[in-house]
TORNU-375770 format. One record per residue (C-alpha): residue number from 1; x, y, z. Coordinates in nm, 3 decimals, m for minus. Layout:
N
<num->NUM; x->X; y->Y; z->Z>
...
This chain:
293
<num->1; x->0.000; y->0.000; z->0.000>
<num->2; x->0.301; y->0.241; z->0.097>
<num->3; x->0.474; y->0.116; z->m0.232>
<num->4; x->0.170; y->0.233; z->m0.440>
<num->5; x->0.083; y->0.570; z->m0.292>
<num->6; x->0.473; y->0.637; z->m0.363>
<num->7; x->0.422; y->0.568; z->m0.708>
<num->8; x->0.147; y->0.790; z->m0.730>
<num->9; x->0.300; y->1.041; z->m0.571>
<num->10; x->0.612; y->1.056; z->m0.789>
<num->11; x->0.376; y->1.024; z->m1.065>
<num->12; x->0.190; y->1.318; z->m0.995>
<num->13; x->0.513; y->1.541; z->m0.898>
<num->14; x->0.657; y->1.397; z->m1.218>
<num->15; x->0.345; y->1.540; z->m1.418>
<num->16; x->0.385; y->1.867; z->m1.249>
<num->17; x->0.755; y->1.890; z->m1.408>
<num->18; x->0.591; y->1.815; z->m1.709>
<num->19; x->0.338; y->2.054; z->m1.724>
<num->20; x->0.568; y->2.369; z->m1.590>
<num->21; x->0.824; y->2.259; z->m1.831>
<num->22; x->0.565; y->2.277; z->m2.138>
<num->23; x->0.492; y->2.608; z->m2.007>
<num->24; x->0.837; y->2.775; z->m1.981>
<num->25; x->0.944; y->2.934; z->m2.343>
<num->26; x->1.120; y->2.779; z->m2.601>
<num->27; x->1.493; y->2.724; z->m2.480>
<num->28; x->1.661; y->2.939; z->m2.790>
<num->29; x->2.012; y->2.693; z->m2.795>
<num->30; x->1.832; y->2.435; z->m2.843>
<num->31; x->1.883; y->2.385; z->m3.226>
<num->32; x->2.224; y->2.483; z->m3.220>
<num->33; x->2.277; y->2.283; z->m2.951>
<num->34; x->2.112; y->1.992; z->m3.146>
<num->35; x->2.319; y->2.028; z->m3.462>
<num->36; x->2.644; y->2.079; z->m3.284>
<num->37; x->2.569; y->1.723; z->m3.136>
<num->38; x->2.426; y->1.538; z->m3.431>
<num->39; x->2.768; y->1.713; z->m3.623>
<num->40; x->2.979; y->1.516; z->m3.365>
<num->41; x->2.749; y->1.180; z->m3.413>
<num->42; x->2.812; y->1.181; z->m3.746>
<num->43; x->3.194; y->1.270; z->m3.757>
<num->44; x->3.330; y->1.104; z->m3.460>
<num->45; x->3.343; y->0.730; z->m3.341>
<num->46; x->3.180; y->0.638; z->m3.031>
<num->47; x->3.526; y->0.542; z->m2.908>
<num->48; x->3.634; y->0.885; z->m2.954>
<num->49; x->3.317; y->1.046; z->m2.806>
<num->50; x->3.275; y->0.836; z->m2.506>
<num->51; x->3.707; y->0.850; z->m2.420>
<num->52; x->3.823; y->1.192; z->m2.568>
<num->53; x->3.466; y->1.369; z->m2.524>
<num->54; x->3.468; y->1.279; z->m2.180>
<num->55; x->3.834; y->1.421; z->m2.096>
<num->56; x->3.830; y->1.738; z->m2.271>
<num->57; x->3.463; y->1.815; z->m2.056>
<num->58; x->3.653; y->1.712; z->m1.747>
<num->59; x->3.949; y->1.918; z->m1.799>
<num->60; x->3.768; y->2.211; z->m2.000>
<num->61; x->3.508; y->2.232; z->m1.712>
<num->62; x->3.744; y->2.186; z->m1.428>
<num->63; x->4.009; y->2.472; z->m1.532>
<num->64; x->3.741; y->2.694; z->m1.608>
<num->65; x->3.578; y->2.639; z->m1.308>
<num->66; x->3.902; y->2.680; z->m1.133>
<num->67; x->3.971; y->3.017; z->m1.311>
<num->68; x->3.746; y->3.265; z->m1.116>
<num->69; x->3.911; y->3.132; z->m0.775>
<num->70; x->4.261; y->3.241; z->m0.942>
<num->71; x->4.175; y->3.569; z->m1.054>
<num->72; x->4.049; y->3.655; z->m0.713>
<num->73; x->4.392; y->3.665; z->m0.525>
<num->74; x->4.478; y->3.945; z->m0.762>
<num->75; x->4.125; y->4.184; z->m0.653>
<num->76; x->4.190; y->4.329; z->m0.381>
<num->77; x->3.816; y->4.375; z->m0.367>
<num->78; x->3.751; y->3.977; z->m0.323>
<num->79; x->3.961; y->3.994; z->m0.014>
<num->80; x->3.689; y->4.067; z->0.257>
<num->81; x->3.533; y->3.722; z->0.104>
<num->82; x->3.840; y->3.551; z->0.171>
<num->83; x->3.787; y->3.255; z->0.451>
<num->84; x->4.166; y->3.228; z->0.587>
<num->85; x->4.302; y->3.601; z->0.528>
<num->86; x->4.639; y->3.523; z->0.702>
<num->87; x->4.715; y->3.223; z->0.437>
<num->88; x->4.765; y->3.283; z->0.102>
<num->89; x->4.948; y->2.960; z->m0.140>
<num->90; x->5.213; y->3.160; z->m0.368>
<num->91; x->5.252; y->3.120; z->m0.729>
<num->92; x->5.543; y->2.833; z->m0.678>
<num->93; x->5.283; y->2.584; z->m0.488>
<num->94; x->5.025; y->2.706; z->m0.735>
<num->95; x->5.242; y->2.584; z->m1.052>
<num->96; x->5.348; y->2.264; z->m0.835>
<num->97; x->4.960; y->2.177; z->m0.769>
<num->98; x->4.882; y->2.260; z->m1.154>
<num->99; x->5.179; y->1.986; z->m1.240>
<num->100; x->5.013; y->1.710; z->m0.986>
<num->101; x->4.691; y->1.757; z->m1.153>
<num->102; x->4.794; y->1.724; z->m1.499>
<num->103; x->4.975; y->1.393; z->m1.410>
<num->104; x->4.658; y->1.281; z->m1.193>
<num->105; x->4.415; y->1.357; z->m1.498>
<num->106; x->4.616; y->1.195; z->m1.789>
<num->107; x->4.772; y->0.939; z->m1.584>
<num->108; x->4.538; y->0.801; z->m1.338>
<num->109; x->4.196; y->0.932; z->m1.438>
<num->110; x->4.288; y->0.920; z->m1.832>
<num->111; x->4.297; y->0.507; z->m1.801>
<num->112; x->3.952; y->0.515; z->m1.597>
<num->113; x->3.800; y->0.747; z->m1.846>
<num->114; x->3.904; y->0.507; z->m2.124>
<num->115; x->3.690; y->0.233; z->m1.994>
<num->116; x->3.360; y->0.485; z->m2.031>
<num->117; x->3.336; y->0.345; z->m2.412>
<num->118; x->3.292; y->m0.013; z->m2.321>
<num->119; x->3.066; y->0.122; z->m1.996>
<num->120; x->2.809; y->0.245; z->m2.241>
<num->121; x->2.819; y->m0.064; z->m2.524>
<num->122; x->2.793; y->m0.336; z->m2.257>
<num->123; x->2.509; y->m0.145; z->m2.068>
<num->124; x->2.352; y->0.018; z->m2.396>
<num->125; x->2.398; y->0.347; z->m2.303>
<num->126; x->2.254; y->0.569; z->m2.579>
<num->127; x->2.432; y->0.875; z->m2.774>
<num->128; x->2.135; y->0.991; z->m2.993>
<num->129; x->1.981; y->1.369; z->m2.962>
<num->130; x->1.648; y->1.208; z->m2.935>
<num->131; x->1.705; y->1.010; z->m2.583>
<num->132; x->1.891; y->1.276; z->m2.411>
<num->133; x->1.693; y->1.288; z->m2.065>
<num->134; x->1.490; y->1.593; z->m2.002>
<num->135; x->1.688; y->1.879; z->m1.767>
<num->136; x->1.459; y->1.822; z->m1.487>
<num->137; x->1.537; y->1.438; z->m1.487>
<num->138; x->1.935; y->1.566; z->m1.496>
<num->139; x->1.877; y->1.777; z->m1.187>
<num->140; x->1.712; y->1.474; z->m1.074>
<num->141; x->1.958; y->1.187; z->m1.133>
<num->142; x->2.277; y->1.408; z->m1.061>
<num->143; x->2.148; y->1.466; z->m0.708>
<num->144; x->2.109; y->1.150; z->m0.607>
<num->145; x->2.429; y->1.094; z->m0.774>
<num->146; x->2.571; y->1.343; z->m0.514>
<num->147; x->2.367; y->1.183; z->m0.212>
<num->148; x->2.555; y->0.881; z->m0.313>
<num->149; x->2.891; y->1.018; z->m0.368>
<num->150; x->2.854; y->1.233; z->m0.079>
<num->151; x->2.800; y->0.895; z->0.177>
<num->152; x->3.060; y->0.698; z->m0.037>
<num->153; x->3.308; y->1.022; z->0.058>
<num->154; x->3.203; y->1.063; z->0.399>
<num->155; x->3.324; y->0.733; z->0.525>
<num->156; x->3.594; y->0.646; z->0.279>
<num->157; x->3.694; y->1.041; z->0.357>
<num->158; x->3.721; y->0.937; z->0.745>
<num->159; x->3.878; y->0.610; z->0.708>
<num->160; x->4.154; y->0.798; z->0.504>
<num->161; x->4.157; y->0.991; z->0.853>
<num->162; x->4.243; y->0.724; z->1.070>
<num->163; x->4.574; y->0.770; z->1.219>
<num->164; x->4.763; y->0.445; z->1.044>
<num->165; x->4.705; y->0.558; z->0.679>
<num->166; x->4.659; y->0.983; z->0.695>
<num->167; x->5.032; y->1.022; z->0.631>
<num->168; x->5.044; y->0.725; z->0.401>
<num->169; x->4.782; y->0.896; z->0.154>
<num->170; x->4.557; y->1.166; z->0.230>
<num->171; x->4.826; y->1.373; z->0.395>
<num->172; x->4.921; y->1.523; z->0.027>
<num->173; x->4.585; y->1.698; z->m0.055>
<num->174; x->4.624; y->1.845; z->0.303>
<num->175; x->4.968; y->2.007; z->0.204>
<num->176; x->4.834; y->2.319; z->0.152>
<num->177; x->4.621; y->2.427; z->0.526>
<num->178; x->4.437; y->2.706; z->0.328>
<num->179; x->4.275; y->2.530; z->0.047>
<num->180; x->4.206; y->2.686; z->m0.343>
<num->181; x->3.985; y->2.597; z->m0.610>
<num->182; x->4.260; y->2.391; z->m0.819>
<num->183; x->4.379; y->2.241; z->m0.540>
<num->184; x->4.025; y->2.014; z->m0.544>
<num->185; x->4.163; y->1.699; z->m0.750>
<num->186; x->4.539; y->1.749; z->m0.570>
<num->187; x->4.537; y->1.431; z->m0.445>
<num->188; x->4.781; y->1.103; z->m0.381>
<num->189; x->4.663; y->0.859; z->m0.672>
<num->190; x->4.520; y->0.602; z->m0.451>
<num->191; x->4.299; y->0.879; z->m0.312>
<num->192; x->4.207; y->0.967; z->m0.659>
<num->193; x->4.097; y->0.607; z->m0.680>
<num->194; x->3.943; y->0.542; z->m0.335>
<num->195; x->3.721; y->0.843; z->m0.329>
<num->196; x->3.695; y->0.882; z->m0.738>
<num->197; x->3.467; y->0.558; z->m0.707>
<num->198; x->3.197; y->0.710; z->m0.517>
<num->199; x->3.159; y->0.907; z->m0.823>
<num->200; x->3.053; y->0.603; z->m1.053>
<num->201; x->2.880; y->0.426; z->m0.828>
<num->202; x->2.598; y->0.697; z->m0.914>
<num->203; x->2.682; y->0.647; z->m1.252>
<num->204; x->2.637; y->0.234; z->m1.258>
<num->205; x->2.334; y->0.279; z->m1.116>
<num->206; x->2.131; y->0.551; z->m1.291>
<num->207; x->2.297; y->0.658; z->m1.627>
<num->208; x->2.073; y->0.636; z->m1.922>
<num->209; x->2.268; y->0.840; z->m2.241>
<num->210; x->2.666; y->0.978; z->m2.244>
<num->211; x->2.513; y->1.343; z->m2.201>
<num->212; x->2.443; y->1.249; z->m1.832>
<num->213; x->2.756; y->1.123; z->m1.804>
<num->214; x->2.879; y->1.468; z->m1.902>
<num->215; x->2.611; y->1.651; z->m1.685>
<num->216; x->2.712; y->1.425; z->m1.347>
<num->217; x->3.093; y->1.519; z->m1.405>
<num->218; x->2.999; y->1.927; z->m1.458>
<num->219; x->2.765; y->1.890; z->m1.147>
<num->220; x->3.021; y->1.754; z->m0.940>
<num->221; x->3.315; y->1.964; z->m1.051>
<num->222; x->3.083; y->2.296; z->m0.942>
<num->223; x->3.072; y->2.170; z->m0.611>
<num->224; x->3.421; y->2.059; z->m0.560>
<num->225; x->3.597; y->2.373; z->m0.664>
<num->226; x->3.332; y->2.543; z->m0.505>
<num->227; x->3.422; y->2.389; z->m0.170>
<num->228; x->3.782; y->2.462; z->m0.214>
<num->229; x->3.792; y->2.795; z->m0.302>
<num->230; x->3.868; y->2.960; z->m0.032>
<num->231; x->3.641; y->3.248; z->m0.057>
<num->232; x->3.281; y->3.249; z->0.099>
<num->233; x->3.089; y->3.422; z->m0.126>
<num->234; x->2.723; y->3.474; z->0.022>
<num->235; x->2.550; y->3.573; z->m0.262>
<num->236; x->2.619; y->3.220; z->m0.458>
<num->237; x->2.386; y->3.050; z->m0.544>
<num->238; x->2.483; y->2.703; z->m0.410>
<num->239; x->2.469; y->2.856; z->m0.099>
<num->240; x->2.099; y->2.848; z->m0.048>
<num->241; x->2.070; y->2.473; z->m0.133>
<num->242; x->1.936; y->2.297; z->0.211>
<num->243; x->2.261; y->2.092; z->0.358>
<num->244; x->2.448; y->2.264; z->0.127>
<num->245; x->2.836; y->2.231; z->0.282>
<num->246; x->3.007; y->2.516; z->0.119>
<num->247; x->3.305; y->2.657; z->0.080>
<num->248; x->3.296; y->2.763; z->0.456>
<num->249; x->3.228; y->2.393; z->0.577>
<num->250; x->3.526; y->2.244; z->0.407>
<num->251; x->3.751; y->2.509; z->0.454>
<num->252; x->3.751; y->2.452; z->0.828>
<num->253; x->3.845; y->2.091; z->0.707>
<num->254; x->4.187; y->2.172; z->0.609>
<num->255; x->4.238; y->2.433; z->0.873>
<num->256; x->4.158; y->2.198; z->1.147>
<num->257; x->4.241; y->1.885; z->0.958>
<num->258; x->3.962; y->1.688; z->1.119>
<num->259; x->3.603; y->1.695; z->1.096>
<num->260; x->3.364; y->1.789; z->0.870>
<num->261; x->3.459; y->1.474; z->0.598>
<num->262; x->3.131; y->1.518; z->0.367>
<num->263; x->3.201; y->1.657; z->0.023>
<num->264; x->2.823; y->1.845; z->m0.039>
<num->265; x->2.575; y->1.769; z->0.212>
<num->266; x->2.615; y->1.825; z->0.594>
<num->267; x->2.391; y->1.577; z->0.750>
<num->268; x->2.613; y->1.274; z->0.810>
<num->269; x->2.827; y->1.524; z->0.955>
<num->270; x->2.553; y->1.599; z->1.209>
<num->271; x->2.430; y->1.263; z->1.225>
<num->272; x->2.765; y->1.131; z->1.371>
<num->273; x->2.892; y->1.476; z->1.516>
<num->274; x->3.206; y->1.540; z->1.350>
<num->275; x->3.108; y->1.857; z->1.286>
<num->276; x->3.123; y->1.981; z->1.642>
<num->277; x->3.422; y->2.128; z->1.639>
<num->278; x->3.304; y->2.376; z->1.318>
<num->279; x->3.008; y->2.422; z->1.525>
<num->280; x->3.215; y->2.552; z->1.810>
<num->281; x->3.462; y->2.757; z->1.618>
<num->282; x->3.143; y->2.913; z->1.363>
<num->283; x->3.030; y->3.023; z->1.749>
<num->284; x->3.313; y->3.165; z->1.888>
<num->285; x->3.344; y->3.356; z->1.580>
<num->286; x->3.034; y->3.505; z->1.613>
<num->287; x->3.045; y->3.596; z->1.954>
<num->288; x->3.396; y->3.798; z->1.875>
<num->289; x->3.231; y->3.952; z->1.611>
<num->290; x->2.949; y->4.087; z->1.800>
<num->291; x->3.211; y->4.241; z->2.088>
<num->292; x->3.379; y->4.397; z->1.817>
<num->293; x->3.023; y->4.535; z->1.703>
């Protein structure tokens, strides 16, 4: 009986998509958009969509991403949104960090990405304009992708934590204390690995065409660099998503070095209370900010 009224419920919310979406005005790209990717179905192999396609949207997404976060050290302006004011990373560590990520992407996640091509024949996965899923069932499946990767990263996340293994691994992406938007994927390459799956677990599970596959890794990029940028910005939008971490969440992270060890969502951090410590600190900071009031 519970099963069926859920059906019906998700039925009738899933009509009510429908219906605003056939309301809201033509979306103007959309033609472009659709001859742009029937051009690449008809000149390129699946091979090379599914492997190249899928590293030039990681790395084209993930430096452009990263580029606002740069620019901001140089705007003086940006400053008062700065989380850690009295840490700054110079130039040198920014140029080594850049180095570790481009032998992280082509070396360790290049191989992975390879295997996307024989991901989508064995399971079917579509590449036709016709099937791409509609933007309300991307929003959709790319959150519960990030629900998933978010538990998958809490507890792999801690366990990397534990006192036997930190310096072994995870110490590396906590070289640099005040973290930056690049710095997000700056990672030992079994950490790359370990917490890299809980990304395509999601993806096992619920992807239907390649173009999801391309919306899941854009989605998840956003709130990475976002996390690790180092500036608390309140006006962004990800800000007012419910559980949202945020920049300020995570930043405390790698200042404190423990706690908070979700990537997006707070509430495993609250369920098991390793957030207490941001808790504490987010209240002392507010109670020195109202004596200096």
């Amino acid at each position: 009986m519970a099963a069926n009224e859920s059906v019906s419920i998700f039925s009738s919310a899933s009509l009510a998509v429908e219906y605003v979406d056939s309301l809201l005005p033509a979306n103007p790209l959309q033609e472009p958009f659709m001859n742009a990717w029937n051009y690449m179905l008809n000149n390129y192999t699946k091979f090379q969509i599914a492997t190249w396609g899928s590293l030039i949207c990681h790395e084209a997404f993930y430096f452009f991403l990263c580029l606002p976060g740069f620019l901001f050290q140089f705007i003086p302006y940006m400053r008062k949104y700065k989380i850690q004011k009295d840490k700054s990373v110079s130039l040198e560590n920014q140029w080594k960090c850049f180095k570790v990520l481009l032998f992280n992407h082509f070396c360790i996640q290049l191989p992975l990405i390879c295997g996307t091509y024989y991901f989508t024949e064995f399971f079917s996965i579509p590449y036709d304009w016709e099937r791409i899923p509609k933007w309300y069932m991307l929003l959709l499946k790319c959150f519960c992708c990030a629900v998933i990767e978010d538990t998958w990263h809490y507890f792999m996340h801690r366990l990397l934590h534990h006192k036997r293994i930190y310096k072994y691994i995870h110490k590396v992406h906590h070289e640099f204390q005040a973290p930056f938007g690049m710095e997000a994927e700056y990672a030992h390459p079994a950490e790359t690995i370990i917490l890299g799956t809980g990304f395509f677990i999601g993806i096992l599970l619920l992807c239907d065409h390649v173009f999801f596959l391309w919306a899941w890794v854009a989605f998840r990029l956003i709130e990475t660099i976002d996390v690790h940028s180092g500036y608390y910005v309140p006006l962004n939008p990800l800000n007012f998503i419910p559980f949202y971490c945020g920049s300020r969440h995570h930043d405390f992270h790698h200042m404190n070095f423990n706690g908070n060890y979700a990537s997006t969502f707070t509430w495993w951090d609250k369920l098991f209370g390793t957030d207490s410590q941001y808790n504490a600190y987010m209240e002392r900071k507010k109670k020195l900010k109202k004596k200096a009031e």
